[in-house]
KESESE-864620 format. One line per 10 residues: their letters; for each residue x, z, y of N, C-alpha, C, O. Coordinates in steps of 0.02 Angstrom, whole numbers, plus 50000, padded with zeros to 5 digits. Each point is the difference from the previous one (the first is absolute). Example, Ala and Ser with C-alpha at 12.3 -4.5 7.8 and 13.67 -1.06 7.14 Angstrom:
AS> 50660,50390,49716,49955,50000,50059,50045,50000,50060,50052,50033,49999 ~ 49930,49931,50054,50042,50003,50059,49961,50037,50055,50025,50008,50055
// end
This chain:
XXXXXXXXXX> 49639,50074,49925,49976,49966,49940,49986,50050,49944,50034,50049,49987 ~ 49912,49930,49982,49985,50074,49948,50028,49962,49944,50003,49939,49996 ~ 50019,50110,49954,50054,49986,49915,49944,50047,49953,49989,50060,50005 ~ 49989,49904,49959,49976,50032,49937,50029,49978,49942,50006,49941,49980 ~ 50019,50135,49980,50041,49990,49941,49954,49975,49944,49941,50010,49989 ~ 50112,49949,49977,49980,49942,49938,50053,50026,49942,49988,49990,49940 ~ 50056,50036,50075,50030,50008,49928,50061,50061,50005,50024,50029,50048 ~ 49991,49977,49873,50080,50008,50036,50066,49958,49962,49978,49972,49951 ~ 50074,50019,50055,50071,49985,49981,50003,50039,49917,49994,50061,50007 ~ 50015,49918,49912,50020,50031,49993,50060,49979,49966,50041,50042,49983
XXXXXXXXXX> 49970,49880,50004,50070,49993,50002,50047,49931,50052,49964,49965,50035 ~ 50083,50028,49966,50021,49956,50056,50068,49969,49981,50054,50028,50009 ~ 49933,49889,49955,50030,49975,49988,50043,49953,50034,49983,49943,50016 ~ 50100,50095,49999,50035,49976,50057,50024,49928,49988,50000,49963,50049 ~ 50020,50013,49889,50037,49943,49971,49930,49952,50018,50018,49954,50037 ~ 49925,50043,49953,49947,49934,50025,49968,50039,50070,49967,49954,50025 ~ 50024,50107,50022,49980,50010,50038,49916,49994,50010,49961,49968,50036 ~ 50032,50092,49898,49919,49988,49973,50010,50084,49978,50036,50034,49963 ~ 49896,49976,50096,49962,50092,49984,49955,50003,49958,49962,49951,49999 ~ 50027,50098,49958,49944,50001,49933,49945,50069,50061,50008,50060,50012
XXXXXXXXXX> 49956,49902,50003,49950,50037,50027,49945,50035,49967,49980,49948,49974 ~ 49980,50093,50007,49946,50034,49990,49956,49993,50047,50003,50030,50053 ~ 49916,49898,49918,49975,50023,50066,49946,50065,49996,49977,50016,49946 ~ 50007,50016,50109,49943,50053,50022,49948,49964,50044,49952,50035,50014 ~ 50048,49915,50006,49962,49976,50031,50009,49910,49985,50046,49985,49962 ~ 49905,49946,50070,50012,49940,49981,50045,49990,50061,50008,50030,50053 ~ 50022,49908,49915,50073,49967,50035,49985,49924,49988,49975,49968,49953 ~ 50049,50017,50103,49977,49919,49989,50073,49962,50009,50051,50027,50022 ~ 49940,49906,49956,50071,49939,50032,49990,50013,50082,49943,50022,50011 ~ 50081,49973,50024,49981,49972,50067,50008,50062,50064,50011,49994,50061
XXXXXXXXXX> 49976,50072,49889,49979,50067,50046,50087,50011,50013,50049,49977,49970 ~ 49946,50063,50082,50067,50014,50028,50014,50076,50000,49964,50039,50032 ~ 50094,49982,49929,50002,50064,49978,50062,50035,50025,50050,49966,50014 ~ 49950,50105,49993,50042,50054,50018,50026,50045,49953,49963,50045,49981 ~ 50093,49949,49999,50032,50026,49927,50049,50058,50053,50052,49987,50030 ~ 49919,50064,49969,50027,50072,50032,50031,50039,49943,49969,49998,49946 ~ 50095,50042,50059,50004,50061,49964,50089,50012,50023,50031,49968,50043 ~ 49997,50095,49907,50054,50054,50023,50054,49926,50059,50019,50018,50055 ~ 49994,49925,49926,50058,49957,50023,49971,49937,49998,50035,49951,50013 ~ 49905,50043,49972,49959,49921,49998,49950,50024,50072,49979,50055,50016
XXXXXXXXXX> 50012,49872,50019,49946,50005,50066,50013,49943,50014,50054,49990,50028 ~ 49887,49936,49955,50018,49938,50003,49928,49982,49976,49966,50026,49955 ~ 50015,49903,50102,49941,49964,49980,50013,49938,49998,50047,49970,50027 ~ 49895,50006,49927,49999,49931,49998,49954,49961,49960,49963,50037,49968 ~ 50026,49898,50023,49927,49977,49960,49994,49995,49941,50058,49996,49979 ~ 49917,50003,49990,49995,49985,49921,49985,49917,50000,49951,49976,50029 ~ 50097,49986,49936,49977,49957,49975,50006,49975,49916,49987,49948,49970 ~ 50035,50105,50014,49989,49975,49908,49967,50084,49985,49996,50048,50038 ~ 49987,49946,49907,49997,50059,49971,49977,49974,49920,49960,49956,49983 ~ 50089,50099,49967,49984,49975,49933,49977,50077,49952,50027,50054,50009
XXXXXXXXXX> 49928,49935,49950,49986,50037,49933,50025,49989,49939,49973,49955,49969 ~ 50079,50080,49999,50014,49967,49939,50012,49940,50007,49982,49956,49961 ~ 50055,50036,50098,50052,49923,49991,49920,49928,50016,50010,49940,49990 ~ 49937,50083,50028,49952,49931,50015,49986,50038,50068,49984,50058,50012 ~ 50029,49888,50025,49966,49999,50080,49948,50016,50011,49956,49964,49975 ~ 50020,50097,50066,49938,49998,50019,49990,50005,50086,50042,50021,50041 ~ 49892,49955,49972,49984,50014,50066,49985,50077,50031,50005,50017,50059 ~ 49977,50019,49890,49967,50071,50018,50002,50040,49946,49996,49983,49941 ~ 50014,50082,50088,50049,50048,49943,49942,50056,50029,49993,50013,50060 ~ 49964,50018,49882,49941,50053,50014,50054,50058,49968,50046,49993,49960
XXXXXXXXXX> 49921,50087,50087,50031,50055,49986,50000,50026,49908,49955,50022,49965 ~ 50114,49963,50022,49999,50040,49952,50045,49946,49965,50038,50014,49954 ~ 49956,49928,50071,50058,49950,49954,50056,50016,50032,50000,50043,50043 ~ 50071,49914,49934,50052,49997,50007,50044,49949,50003,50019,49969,49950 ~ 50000,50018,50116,50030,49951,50022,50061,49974,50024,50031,50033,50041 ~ 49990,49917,49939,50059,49997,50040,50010,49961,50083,49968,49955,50027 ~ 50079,50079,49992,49982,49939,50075,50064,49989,50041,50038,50044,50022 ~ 49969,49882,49983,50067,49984,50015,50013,50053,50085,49950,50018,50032 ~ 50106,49996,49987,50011,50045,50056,50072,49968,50046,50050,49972,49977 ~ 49938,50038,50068,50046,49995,50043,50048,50034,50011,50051,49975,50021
XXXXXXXXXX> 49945,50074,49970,50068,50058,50000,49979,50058,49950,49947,50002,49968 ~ 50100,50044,50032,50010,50019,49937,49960,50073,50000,50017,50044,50039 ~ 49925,49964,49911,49958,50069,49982,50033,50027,49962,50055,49986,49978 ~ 49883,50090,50002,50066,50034,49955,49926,50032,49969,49942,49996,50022 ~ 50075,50024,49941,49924,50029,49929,49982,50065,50057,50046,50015,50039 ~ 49891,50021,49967,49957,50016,50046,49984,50004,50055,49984,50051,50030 ~ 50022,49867,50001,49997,49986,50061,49935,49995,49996,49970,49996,49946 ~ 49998,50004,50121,49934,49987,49997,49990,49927,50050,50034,49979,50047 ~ 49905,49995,49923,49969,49920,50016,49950,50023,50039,49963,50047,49985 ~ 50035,49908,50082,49956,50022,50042,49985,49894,50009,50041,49954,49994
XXX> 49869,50044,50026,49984,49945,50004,49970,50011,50079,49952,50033,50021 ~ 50106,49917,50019,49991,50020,50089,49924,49957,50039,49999,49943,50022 ~ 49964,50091,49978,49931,49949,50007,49988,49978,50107,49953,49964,50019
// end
């Protein structure tokens, strides 16, 4: 399966289990992603993603996002979108 990176980690909020991503590339609701780095290696789908606290469907490179997570990231992990 090929992974093209979309972002990275740069903070990771353990108490709601929400990563502040940077994107580098677009990210959608729905796409299914690979959050790699030093002690993080875990996939899974996106189904919310928010800007400044309002929901959006699609996050273009250069905004900043939050995105609920399944297990726990850590600030420069990198976001991979598994196509």
């Amino acid at each position: 399966m090929a992974e093209r990176e979309v972002g990275k980690v740069t903070h990771y909020y353990t108490n709601i289990g929400v990563a502040i991503v940077e994107a580098t590339d677009t990210i959608k609701v729905g796409d299914r992603i690979h959050i790699q780095g030093a002690t993080s290696d875990f996939e899974q789908g996106i189904t919310s993603m928010q800007i400044e606290h309002e929901s959006v469907q699609v996050a273009e490179p250069g905004q900043v996002i939050g995105l609920k997570v399944e297990e726990k990231a850590r600030g420069g992990d990198t976001v991979f979108v598994v196509e």
